[in-house]
C-alpha positions in Angstrom: -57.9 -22.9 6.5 -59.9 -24.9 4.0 -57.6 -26.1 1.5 -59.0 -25.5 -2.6 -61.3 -27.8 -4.2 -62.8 -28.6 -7.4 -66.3 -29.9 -7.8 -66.7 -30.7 -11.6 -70.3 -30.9 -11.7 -70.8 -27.8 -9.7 -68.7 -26.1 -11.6 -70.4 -26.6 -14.8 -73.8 -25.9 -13.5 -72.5 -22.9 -12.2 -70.7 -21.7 -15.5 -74.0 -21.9 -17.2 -75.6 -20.0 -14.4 -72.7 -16.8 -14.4 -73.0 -16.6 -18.1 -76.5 -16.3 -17.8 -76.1 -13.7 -14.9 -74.0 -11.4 -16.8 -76.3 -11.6 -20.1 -78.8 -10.3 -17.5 -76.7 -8.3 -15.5 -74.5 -5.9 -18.1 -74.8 -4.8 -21.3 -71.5 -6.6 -22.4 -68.4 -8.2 -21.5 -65.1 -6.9 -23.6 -61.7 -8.3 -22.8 -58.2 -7.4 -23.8 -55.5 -9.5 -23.3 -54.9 -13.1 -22.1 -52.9 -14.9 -20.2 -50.0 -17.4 -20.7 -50.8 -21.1 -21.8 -50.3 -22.9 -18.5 -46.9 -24.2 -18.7 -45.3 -22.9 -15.8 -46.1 -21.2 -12.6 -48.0 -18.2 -13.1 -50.4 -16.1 -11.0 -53.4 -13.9 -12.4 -52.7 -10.7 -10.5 -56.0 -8.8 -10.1 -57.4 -5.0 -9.4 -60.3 -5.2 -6.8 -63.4 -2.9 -7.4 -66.4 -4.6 -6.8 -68.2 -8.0 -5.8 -68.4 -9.1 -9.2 -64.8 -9.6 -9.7 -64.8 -12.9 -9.1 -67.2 -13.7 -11.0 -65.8 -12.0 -13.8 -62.4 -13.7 -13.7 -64.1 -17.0 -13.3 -66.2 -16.9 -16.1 -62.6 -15.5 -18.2 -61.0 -18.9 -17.0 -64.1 -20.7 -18.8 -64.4 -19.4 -22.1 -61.0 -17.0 -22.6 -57.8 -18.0 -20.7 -56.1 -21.1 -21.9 -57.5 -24.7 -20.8 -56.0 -24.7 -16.8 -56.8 -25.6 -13.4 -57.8 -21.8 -11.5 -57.5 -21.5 -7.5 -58.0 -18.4 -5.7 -57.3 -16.7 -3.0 -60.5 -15.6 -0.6 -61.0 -13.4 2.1 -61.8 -16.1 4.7 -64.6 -14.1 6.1 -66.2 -13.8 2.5 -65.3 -17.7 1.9 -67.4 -18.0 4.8 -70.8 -15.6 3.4 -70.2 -17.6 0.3 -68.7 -20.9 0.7 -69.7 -21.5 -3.1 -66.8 -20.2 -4.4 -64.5 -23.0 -2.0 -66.1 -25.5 -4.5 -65.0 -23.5 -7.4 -61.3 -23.7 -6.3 -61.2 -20.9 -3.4 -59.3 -20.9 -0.7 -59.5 -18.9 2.7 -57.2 -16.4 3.7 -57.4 -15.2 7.4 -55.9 -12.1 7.1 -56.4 -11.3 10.8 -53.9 -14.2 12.1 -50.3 -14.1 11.0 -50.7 -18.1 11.3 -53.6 -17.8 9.5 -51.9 -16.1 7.0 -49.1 -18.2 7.1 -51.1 -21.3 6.4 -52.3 -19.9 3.1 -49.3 -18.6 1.8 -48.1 -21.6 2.6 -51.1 -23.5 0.4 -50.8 -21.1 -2.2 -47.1 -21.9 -2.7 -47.5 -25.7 -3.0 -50.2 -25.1 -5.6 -48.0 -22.9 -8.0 -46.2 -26.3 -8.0 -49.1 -28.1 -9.9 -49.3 -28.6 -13.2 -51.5 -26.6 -15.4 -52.5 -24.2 -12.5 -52.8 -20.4 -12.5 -53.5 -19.0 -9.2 -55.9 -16.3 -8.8 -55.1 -13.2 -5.9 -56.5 -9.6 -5.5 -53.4 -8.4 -3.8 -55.2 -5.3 -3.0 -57.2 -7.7 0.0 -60.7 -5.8 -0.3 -62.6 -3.8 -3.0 -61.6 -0.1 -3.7 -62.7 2.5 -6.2 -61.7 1.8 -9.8 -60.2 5.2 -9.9 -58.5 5.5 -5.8 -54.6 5.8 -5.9 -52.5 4.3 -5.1 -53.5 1.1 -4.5 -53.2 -0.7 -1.1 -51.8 -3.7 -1.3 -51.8 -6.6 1.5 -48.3 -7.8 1.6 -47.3 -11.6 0.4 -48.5 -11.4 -3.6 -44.6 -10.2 -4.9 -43.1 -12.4 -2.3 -45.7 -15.6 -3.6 -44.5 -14.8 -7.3 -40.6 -14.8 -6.6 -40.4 -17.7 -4.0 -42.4 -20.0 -6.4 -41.0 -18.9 -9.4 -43.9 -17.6 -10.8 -44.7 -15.3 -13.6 -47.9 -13.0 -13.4 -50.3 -10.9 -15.2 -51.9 -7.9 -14.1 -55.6 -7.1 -14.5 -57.5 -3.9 -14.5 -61.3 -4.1 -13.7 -64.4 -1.6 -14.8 -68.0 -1.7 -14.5 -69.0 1.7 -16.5 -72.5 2.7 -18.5 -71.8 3.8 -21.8 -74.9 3.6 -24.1 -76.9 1.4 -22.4 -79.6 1.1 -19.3 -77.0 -1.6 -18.1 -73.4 -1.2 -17.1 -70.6 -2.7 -19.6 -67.7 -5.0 -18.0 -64.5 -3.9 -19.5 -61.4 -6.2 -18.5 -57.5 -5.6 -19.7 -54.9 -8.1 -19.1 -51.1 -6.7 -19.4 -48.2 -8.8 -20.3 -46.8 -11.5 -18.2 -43.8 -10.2 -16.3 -42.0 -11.2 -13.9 -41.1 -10.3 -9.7 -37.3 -9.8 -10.0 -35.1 -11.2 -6.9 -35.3 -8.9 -4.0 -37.9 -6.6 -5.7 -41.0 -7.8 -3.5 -39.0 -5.8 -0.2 -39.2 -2.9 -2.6 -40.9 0.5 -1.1 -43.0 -0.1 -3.7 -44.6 -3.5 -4.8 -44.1 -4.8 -8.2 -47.3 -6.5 -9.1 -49.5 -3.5 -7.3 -47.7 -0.9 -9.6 -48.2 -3.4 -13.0 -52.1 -3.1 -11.6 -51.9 0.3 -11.6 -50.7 0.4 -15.0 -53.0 -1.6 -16.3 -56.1 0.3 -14.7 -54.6 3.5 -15.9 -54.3 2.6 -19.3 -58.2 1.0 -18.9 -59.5 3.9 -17.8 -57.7 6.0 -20.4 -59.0 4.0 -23.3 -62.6 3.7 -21.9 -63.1 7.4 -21.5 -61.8 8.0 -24.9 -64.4 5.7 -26.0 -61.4 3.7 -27.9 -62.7 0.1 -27.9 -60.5 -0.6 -31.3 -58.1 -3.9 -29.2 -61.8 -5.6 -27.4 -63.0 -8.4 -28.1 -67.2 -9.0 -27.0 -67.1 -11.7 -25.0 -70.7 -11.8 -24.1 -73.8 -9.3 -25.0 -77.3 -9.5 -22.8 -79.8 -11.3 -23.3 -82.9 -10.1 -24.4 -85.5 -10.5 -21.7 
């Protein structure tokens, strides 16, 4: 396992470059929500419905969370078809090896003990439809949050057309809660059912057309 790292300069250029992706890409970006300033150990807790997911939450970190060090948590086989995002703070996850596993677990729970982190997972492990319930969920994310002591926030994801040739991004962050003691050997997961919240109230709101709580992050660009 390739542990997370940070190229600055990379990271920049490639900021510029997702912003200008999306302005080409979708019609807009609207957001609802935030996350916690980065005082204590938290963990961004994200629905998985299509490649541009990471994208998206890495261009949130840059111009909407609150000024923090992000790492995530990769599909190591992905990492691998885009070893890009390991200089962007990824991280592989092997999730075909228990050790491999292990390793990264492991990883992920010494950074939740650095400073002005947020850690990034899609406990879900691969991309499902934005409407398919339940949720799978690849086990470790609960356990993470309670044996480092961190809080979360759940994120629902939607790619939809609305009145436009190109497809709108529509993100909602719930409130930060937190994995009680014992909860993460629960039939049924914590953070996957706070997802599921959270995408049922998204979808709700975005097929009532009820925009009223978004703010436009980013609109296309005109080319």
């Amino acid at each position: 396992m390739k542990a997370s790292k940070h190229w600055p300069a990379f990271e920049a250029a490639f900021g510029l470059y997702t912003r200008n992706l999306f302005g080409r890409r979708f019609a807009r970006l609207r957001v609802r929500g935030n996350v916690p300033a980065a005082t204590t150990p938290h963990i961004i807790a994200s629905q998985h419905v299509a490649w541009w997911d990471p994208l998206t939450l890495f261009l949130l970190a840059r111009d909407w969370f609150p000024p923090a060090r992000h790492d995530a948590m990769m599909d190591a086989r992905n990492l691998a078809k885009y070893p890009f995002f390991g200089w962007i703070g990824a991280f592989g996850v092997d999730r075909d090896s228990r050790a491999g596993a292990a390793r990264s677990m492991r990883h992920a729970l010494s950074l939740l003990e650095t400073p002005k982190l947020r850690l990034v997972i899609f406990p879900q492990g691969e991309q499902e439809s934005m409407d398919a319930r339940p949720l799978k969920c690849a086990p470790g994310t609960s356990w993470l949050a309670m044996k480092g002591g961190a809080t979360f926030s759940p994120v629902a994801l939607r790619y939809e057309f609305i009145e436009d040739e190109r497809p709108e991004v529509f993100v909602s962050i719930g409130e930060p809660e937190r994995v009680a003691r014992g909860a993460e050997k629960a039939a049924h997961d914590p953070i996957i059912a706070a997802i599921t919240r959270e995408a049922d109230r998204l979808r709700d709101d975005v097929y009532a057309r009820n925009f009223g709580g978004f703010t436009t992050l980013a609109k296309r660009s005109r080319r």
